[in-house]
N, C-alpha and C positions, 0 to 999 in steps of 0.2 A: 264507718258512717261518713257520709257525704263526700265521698271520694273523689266524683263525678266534679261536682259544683268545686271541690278545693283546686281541683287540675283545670278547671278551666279558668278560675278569677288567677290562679298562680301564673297559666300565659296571657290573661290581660294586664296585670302586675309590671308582669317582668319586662313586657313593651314599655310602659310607663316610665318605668326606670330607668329604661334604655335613654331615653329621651333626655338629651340637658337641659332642654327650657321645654313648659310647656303653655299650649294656649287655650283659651275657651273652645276652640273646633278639637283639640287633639284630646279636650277633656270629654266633650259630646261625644266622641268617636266610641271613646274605652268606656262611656257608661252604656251607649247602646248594646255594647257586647255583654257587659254585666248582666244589664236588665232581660239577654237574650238567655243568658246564663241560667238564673233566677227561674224563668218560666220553664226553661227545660227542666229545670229541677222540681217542680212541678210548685212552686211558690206563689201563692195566691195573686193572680191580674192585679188587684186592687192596692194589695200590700207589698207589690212588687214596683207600681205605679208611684205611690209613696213615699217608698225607701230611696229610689233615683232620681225624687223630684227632691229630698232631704240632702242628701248626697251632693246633687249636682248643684245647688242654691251653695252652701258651705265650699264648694271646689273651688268655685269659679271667683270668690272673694279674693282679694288684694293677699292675703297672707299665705295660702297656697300656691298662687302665680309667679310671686316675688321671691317664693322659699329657695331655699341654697339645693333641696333635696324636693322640688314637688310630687316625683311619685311617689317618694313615702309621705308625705304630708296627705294625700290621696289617700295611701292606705290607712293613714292612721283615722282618714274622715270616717271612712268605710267599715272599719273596725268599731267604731263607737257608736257609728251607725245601725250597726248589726247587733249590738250590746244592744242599746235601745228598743228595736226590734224585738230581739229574746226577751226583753222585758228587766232590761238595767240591774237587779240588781235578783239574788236568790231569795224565793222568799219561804220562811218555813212553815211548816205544820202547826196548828194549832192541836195544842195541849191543854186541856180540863185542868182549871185548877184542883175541883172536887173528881176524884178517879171515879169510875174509869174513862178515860178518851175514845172515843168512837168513830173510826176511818170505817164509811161505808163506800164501798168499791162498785161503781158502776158502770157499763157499758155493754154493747154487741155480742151475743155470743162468737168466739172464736177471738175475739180479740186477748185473750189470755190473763182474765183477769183472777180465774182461780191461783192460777202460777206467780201472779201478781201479791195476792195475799199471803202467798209463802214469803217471795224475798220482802217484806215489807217485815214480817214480824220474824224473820230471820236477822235484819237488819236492826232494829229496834229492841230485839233481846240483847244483842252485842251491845246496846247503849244501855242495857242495863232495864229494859223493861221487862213486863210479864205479861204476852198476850195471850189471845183468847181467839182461836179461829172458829166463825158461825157459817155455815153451809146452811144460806138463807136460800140457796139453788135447789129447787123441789120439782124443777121441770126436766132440766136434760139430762139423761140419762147417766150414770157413774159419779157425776157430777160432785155429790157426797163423798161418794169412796174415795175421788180423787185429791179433794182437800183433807182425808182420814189418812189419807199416805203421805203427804205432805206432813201433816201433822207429825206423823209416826216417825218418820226422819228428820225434824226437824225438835220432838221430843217434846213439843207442844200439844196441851189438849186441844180440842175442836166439839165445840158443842152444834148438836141436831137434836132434832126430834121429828115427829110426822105432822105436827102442826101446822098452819098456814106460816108464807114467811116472816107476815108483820106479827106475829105471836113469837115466832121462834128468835126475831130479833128481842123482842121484849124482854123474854125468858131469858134470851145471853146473857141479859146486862145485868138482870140477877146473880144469874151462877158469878159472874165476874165478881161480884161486889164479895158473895160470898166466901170463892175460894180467893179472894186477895189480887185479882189480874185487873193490872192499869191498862190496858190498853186491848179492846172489842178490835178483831177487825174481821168486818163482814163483807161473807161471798156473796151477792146479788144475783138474781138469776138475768136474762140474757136472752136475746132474737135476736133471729137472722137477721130483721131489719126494725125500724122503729115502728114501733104500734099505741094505740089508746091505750088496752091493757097492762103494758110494761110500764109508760109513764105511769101509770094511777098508782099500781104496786109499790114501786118506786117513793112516790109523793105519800101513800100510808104509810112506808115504815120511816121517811123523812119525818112525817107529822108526830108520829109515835114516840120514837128516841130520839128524835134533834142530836143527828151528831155533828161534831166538830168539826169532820174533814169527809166531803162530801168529793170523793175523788173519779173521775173519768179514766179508765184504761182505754188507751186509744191504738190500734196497729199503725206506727208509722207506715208501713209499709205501702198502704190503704191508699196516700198521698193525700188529696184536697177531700177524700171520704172520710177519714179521720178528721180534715177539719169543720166538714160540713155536720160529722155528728157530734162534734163538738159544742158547736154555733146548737145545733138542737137541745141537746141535752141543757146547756146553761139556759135557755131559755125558757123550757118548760121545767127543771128540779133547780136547776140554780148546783154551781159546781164552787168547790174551792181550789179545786188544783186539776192538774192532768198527769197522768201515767204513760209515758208513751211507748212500747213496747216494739223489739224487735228493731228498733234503731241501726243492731250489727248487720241487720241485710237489708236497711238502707242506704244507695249508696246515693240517692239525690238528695235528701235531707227537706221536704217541701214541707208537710206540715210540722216540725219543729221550728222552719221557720214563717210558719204562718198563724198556728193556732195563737197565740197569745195576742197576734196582733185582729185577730178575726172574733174572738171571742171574750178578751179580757180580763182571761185568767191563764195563771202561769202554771207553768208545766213544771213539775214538783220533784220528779222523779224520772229514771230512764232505764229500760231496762235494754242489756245486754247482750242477752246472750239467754239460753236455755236454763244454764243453772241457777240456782236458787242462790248464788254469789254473784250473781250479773246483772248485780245495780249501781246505778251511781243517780248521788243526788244531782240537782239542776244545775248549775251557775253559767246564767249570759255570758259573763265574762271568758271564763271558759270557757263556753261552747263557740262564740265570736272567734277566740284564738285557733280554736279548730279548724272553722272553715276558711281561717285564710293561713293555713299552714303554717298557721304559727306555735305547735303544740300545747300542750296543758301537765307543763311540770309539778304545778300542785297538785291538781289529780294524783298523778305521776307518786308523787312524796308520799300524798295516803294512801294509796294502794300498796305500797312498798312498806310504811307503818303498820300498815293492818296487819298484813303477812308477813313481814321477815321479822322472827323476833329478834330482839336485843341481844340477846343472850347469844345465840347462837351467830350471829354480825360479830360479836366482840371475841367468839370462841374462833371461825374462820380468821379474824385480824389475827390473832399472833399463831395460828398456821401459817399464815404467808408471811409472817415477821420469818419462821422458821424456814421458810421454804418449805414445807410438807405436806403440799397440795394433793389430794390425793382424790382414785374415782369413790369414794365412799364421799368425798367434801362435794366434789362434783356432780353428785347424785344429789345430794342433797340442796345443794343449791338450784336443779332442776326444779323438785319438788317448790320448790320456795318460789319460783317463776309462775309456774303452772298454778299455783291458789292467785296470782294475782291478774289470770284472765287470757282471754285470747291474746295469741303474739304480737297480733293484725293492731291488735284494741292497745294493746302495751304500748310498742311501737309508733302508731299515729300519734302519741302523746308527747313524742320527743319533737322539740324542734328541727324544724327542717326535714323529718319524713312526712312531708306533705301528700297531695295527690297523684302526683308523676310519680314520686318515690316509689310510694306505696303499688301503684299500678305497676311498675316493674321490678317492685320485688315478690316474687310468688313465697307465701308462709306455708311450707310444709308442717302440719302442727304432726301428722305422722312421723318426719325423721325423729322430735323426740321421742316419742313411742318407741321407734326401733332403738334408739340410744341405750333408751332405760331399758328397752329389753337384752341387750348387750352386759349392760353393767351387771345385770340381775342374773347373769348365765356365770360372771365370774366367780372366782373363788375369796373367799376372804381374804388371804393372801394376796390375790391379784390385785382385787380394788385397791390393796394399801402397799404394793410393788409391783407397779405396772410394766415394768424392764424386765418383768423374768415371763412374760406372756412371751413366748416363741412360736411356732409355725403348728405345733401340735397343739398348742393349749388355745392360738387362733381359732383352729378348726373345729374343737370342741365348744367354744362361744358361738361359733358361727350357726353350728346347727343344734346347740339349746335354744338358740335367739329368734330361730326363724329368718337369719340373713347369710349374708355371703363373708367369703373371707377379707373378700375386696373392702366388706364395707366395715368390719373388724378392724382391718389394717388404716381405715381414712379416718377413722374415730382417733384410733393410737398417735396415729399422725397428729391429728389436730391438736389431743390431749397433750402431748411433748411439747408443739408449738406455744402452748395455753402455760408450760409449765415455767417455759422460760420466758414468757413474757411477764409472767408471775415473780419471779428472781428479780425483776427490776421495781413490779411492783411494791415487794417486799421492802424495799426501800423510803418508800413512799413512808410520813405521816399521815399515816389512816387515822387521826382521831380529827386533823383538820380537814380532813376530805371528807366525811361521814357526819361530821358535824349537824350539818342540819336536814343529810337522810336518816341517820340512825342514833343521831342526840350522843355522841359519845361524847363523855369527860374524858 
């Protein structure tokens, strides 16, 4: 996400930088290209108008002119600027004191707001709740089924019936009390575009069960459409938050950086990616550090918390105390990558793989596919004595795997590379380096 916008403020930046003194013309200079930046990114005229008029009042002050470093004093304007922007600070969900809590999900058909209420209560059972999925969608077609599938894989009921929707939401809240589930989260039905009928719909079952988190799923993708029905919806239902969906195939990033400031409410959630793991909660702060290539290590820590367990962190350390790295530990530490999200998504979180970076490194998420399928063609043996694979037991990997031998022999390669850099690491104090990724005593 925001790829585009990160590569471009990164060579307005680095001119900046270049600079040893700067003056009020060479500050003008690098905001007009910002502000050019901004709109390409498809960032709202108004709230683009704003952010440079914010920006460039703060720059041009005695404290940044006189600084020993003015273009990072610039950026650090920029950065707080852009925090501000996203909306300063995370804000969260409201929770019912009296259960059950009630996230009603609304928006546009196509904007993915069934998929929406998966990872929501896929998310929120890992915190220890018990939801309740309502397929209050009685108009487009599957629409049911497709939240009973959800449901079914994710091992949560979903209640329906043939009711109207402002009944069937009623009836949820029932069943919830009954069978013990804190947390309603209902599928709203959806049009192609905005109408009288949907608002009204809408506003009866708002009126009915008064829920807590009255959420907008929005298609980044959309750009200034996302925030224009945004600006609509809060105006006629009144919203608490935003959902902004599909974020991974934005690469300008416009209305994330616009809705909050257009609409005045905060964007709550974000989703990622297709899977029903490909969310991540809000934070300005972190999002700010994103677009100006400055990664999001905490992200970064929870995603690696959530997935790599302890146990197995601490079982890998004294393998490589012993040196006995092997493709079975290898494999496994795969798997352990791959629950924690696209490479792409991984990746832009670390400092310094900004916009260029990223733009010129191509993520084949296929070679590990073919990896794993390599490892899964060896022998038990082999995974755990990689030195006795020879030119025969190559060829037979090669063609259980679906590859070459060429690319047999570049894995082995790398894995030997990997093993002896491992021998040094072995050396290392893993409980003070892991410390505050994996909490080791």
């Amino acid at each position: 996400m925001f790829e585009d916008l990160t590569t471009k403020l990164e060579g307005i930046f680095k001119k900046l930088r270049g600079r040893g003194k700067l003056t009020e013309s060479n500050i003008k200079d690098a905001l007009k290209e910002v502000r050019r930046a901004l709109l390409e990114a498809d960032v709202n005229y108004k709230v683009v108008k704003d952010f440079i008029d914010q920006v460039q009042e703060k720059s041009i002050g005695q404290e940044v002119l006189r600084s020993i470093t003015p273009g990072q004093q610039i950026i650090k304007v920029v950065h707080e600027e852009l925090i501000g922007l996203l909306g300063k600070i995370r804000v969260e969900v409201n929770f019912s004191q009296k259960p059950p809590t009630i996230f009603m999900l609304v928006g546009l058909q196509g904007s993915g707001k069934t998929t929406a209420c998966g990872k929501l209560a896929r998310y929120y059972r890992k915190k220890g709740r018990f939801p309740l999925l309502v397929a209050a969608d009685v108009y487009r077609p599957a629409a049911v089924d497709q939240l009973k599938i959800l449901g079914k894989s994710l091992d949560l009921p979903v209640f329906s019936s043939n009711k109207n929707p402002v009944k069937i939401c009623e009836d949820s809240i029932d069943q919830a009390k009954k069978d013990g589930r804190d947390l309603v989260i209902i599928d709203t039905a959806g049009r192609l575009h905005i109408d009288e009928p949907l608002m009204q719909e809408l506003l009866d079952i708002k009126k009915d069960i008064s829920p807590q988190e009255i959420i907008l799923v929005a298609d980044a993708m959309t750009g200034q459409d996302a925030v224009n029905i945004a600006k609509t919806f809060e105006e006629r239902i009144g919203l608490d938050g935003v959902f902004l969906t599909k974020m991974d195939g934005d690469a300008r990033g416009g209305a994330a950086l616009s809705i909050r400031a257009v609409t005045g409410r905060p964007i709550k959630f974000v989703g990622t990616g297709e899977k029903l793991d490909a969310l991540e909660m809000f934070y300005p702060d972190r999002m700010a550090s994103r677009i100006l290539g400055m990664g999001d290590v905490v992200s970064l820590v929870e995603k690696a918390e959530e997935t790599i367990s302890l146990e197995e962190a601490e079982k890998l350390e004294r393998k490589l105390r012993k040196e006995a790295f092997t493709f079975e530990d290898f494999y496994n530490q795969l798997q352990q990558i791959k629950k924690m999200g696209p490479l792409d998504s991984i990746l832009g979180m670390i400092p310094g793989m900004g916009g260029n970076v990223m733009k010129g490194l191509r993520i084949d998420d296929g070679a590990m596919v073919r990896v794993e399928a390599m490892i899964n063609s060896m022998t038990k043996e082999e995974r755990l004595k990689p030195h006795i694979i020879d030119g025969s037991r190559r060829k037979r990997i090669a063609k259980g795997s679906g590859t070459s031998v060429q690319d047999v022999n570049k894995l082995l390669k790398q894995f030997f590379m990997m093993q002896k850099m491992i021998k040094n690491l072995g050396k290392m104090d893993f409980r003070k380096f892991g410390k505050g990724l994996f909490s080791f005593r």
